[in-house]
N, C-alpha and C positions, 0 to 999 in steps of 0.2 A: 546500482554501483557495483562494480564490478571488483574485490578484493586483489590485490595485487600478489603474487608469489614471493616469496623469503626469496633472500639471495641465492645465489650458486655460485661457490665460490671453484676456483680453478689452479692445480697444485701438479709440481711433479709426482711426490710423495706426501701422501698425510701419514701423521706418526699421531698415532694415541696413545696419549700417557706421559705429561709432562715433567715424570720423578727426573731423577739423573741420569737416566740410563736414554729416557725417548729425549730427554732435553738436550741430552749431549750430542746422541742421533740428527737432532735437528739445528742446533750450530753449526756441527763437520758437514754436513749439506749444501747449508744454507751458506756457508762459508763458499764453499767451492762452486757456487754456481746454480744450484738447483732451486727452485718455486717450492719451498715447505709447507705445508697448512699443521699446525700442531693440536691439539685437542686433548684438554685436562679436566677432570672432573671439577676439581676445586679451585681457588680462585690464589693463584702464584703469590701472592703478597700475604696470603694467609701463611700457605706453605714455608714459606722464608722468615716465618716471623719468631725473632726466638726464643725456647720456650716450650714451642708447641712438638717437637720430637726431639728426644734425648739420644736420640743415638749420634756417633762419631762415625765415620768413613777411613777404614784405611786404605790410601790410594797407592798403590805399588809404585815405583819408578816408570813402569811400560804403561800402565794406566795414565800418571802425570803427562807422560809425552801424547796422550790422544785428548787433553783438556786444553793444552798448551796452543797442539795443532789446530783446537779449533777456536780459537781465540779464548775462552773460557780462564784459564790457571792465571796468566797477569789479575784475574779480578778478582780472585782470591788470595793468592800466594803470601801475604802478610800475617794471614788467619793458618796457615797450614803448616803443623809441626813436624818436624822430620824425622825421623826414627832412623836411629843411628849402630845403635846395637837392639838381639833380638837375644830374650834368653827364656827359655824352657826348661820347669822345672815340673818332678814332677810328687805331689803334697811334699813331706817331711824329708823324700830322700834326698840324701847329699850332691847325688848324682844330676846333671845337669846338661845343658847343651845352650853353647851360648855363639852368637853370632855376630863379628863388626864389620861394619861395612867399609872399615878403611883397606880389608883384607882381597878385595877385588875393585876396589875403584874410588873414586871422590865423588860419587853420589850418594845418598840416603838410599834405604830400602822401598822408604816409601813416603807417606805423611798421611796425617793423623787432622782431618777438617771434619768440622759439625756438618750436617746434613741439613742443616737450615743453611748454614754458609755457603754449601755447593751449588742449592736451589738459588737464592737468592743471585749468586755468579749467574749462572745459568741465563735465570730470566732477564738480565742485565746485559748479557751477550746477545740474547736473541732482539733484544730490542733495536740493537746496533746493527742487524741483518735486514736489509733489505727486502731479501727472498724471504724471512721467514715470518708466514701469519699465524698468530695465535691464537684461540678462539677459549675461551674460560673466563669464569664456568661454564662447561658445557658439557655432550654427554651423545656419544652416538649412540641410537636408535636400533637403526639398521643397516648391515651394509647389502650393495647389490654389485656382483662382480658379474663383468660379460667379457668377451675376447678383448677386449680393447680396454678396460680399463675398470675403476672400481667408484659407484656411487657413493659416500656415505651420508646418512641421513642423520642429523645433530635432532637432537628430542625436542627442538624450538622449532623444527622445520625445515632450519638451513641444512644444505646439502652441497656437499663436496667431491670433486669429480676428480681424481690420482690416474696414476698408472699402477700404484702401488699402495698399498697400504700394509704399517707397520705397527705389530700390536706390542706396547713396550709400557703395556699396562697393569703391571705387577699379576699377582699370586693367584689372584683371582679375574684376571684378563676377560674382560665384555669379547675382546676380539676373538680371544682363542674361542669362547662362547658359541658366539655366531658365526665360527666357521666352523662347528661341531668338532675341534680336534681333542680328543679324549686326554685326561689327565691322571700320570700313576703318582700318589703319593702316599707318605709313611711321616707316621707323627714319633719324635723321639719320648713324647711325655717330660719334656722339660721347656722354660720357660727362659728368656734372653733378658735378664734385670741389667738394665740399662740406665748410668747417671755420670754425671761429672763429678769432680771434686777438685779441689784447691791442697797442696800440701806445702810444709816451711820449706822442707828441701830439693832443688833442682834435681825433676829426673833424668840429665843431664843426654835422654833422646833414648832409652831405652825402654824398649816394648817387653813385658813380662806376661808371659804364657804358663800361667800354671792349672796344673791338671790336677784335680778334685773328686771324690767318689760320686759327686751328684753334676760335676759336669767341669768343660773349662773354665779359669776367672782370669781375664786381663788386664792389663794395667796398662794401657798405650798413650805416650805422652803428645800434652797439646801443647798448643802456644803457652808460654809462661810456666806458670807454678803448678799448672791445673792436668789432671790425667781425667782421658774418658774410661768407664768402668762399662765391661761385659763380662758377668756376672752369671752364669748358666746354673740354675735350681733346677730341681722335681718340678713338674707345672703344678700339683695342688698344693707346695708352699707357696709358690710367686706372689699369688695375692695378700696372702699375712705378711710376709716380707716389704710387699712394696708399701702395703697398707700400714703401716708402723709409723707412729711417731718419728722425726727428724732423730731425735737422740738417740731410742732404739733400732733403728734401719741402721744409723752410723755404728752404734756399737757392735752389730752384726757383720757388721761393714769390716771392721777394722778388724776382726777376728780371723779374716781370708787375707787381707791388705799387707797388715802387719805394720810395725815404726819406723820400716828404715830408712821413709820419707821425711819423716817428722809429725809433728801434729796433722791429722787432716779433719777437713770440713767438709760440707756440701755444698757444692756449687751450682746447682741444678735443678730444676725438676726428673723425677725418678718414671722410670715406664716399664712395661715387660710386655715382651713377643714372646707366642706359644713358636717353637721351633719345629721346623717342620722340611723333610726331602719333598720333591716332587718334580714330577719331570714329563712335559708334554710328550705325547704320540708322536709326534714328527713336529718341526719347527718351520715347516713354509708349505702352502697349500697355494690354490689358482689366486695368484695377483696381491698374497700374503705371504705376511713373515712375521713372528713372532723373536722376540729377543730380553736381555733379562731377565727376570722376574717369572714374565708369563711365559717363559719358554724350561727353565731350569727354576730350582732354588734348592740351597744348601743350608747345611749349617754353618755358623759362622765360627767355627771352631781355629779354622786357620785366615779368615778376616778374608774370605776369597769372591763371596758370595755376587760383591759390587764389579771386582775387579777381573770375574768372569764375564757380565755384564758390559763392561768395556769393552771386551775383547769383541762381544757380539757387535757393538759398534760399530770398530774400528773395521772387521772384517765385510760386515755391508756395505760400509762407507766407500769400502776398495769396490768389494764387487760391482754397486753402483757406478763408480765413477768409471769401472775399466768400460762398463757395459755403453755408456753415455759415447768415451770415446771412440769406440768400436763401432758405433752409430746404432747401436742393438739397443730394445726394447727395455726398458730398467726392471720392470718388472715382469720381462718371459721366463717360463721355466726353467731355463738351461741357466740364467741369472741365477732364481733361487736355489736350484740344486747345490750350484758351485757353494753357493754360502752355505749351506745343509752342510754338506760335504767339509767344508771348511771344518766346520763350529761343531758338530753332531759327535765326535768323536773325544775332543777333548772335552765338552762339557759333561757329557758321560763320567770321563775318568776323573774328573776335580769330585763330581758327585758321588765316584767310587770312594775315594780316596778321605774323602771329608767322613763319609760314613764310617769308614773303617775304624779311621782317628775316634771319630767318639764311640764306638763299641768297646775300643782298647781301652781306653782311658777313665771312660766314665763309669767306673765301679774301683772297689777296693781288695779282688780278687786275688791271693796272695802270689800265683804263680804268674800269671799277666803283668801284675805291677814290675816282679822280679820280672820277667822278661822286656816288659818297655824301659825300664830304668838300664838296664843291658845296653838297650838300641841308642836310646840318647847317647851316651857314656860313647859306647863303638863310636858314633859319627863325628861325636865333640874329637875322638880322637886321630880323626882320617880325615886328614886335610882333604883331598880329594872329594870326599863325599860332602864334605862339608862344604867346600864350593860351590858346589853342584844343588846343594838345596837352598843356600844362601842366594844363588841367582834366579832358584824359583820364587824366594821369598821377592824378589825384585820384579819378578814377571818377566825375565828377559830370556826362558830359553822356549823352542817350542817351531811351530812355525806362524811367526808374527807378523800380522800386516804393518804396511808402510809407516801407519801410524806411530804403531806401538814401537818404531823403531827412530823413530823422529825424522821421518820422512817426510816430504810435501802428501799429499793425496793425491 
């Protein structure tokens, strides 16, 4: 008897890596026309379950408009809190920088959703898509690229034939892997303590950025009474820290926090991420493209990290789709360039600019501190300037695809 062969399945695009960034990749596709094959290590209903990761998402206003556009934000947007002023402070100085968002427009800065609530969206949108297959658990193997298109082989056997493949498989990318593109990265030796909590008094949509000699601590508000906490330690306290008793963690807790919430409690399970720069040798090779995660990552100091991730997105999304109408190849060179080209400069600069922030900030140096308590102070006082970073905080200057500007695709 003769064994039968695993399926072959047939896609425009396979996208590996079902976090937010490949999922959301594969709605704005799948939306617009395109055959997706998606491929996630772990099983989506696990991921969504919650509980199982403590972090919060803040999504910018330009980010919102590419979840929107791909059907995704209606199946959230109940769960997503809107940050309405932003304020920067920095430890004990008086000195300050605060930002409201009625001062250029009637929208939020951004909103403030669990990362279980994006996934779960997510995998709820992709189910409503036609065009898009999911295939998880599962796990590529190997991939085989030739002139025409891209093999990938799943570790069950099954195998998947693209024009394109997109690795949006975070930090440690299988894709970037197996297509040997080399990776530089730098560890800052601090750790991302990550929790919820519930407080008496409404934080009435204000995001608190304060800066600390061991790193930033924020206070970004959710839906209701409750704020998510990013918390930046030394990496060899993180463990004692998380490891504490509920009463001790809290009391540690509230020592950075402070009362002018009211009583606060825990709302969550507690986690911590070693924090870490790193930034792929190039982000697109023959019949690949790397995005998120496995192409860049940052610190989260200015909460950009996701909502750089988007942007790679939204910018493939264009490039694909111009390329489709043009009757050209999705996945030829002069496709991937453009997006290279696109993406390759400003993720650079977010990764400059994020390092910068925490070199300055993260110590208790006396002429530094005096010098950043300076800058804040200067730009709180210059309308002008303060515009100008107020609409970065939004993600609306730059050069943005169709997306992120609430365009069709």
């Amino acid at each position: 008897m003769i064994a039968s062969s695993p399926p072959s399945l047939q896609a425009d695009v396979l996208i590996v890596g079902g976090g937010p960034v490949g999922g959301l990749t594969a709605c704005a596709l799948a939306q617009a026309g395109f055959a997706v094959a998606l491929v996630e290590a772990a099983d989506p209903v696990d991921l969504a379950r919650p509980g199982t990761d403590g972090r919060s998402i803040a999504i910018a206003l330009s980010a919102k408009r590419v979840f929107d556009g791909a059907g995704v934000w209606p199946l959230l947007a109940d769960e997503a809190g809107p940050i309405l002023q932003i304020r920067v402070t920095d430890g004990a100085s008086p000195l300050f920088l605060h930002y409201d968002h009625d001062a250029i427009g009637d929208e939020p800065f951004g909103w403030i959703v669990e990362n279980t609530t994006i996934r779960r969206a997510i995998h709820q949108r992709l189910g409503q898509l036609p065009g898009a297959q999911v295939l998880a658990p599962a796990r590529v193997a190997a991939i085989d690229r030739d002139a025409d298109g891209v093999t990938a082989t799943l570790a069950d056997g099954r195998t998947i034939r693209a024009g394109l493949v997109v690795g949006a498989d975070g930090r440690g990318s299988t894709i970037r892997r197996l297509a040997g593109i080399g990776v530089q990265r730098f560890g800052y030796g601090q750790s991302g303590i990550v929790t919820t909590v519930t407080h008496e008094k409404p934080h009435q949509g204000i995001a608190h950025e304060r800066f600390l000699p061991s790193g930033p601590f924020a206070i970004l508000p959710m839906t209701g009474n409750r704020s998510s906490i990013v918390w930046t330690e030394r990496l060899h306290l993180a463990d004692a820290i998380v490891g504490q008793s509920d009463e001790d963690f809290l009391a540690e807790l509230n020592t950075r926090f402070g009362d002018f919430l009211g009583p606060v409690t825990l709302a969550g399970p507690r986690f911590h991420y070693p924090l870490t720069l790193q930034l792929a040798d190039r982000a697109i090779d023959h019949r690949l493209v790397l995005i998120g995660d496995a192409a860049h990552g940052m610190h989260p100091v200015a909460g950009q990290g996701m909502n750089m991730g988007i942007r790679d997105v939204a910018a493939l999304a264009e490039v694909i789709m111009d390329a489709r109408r043009l009757g050209l190849d999705v996945g030829g060179p002069d496709v991937l360039a453009r997006y290279q080209r696109w993406r390759r400069f400003d993720n650079m600069l977010m990764l400059g600019l994020t390092d910068v922030m925490v070199r300055l900030f993260s110590n208790d140096i006396g002429p530094l501190k005096l010098a950043r308590d300076l800058g804040l102070a200067a730009v709180q006082a210059m309308p002008g300037a303060k515009r100008f970073f107020m609409k970065h905080a939004m993600g609306v200057v730059g050069d943005l695809p169709r997306m992120m500007r609430g365009e069709p695709l």
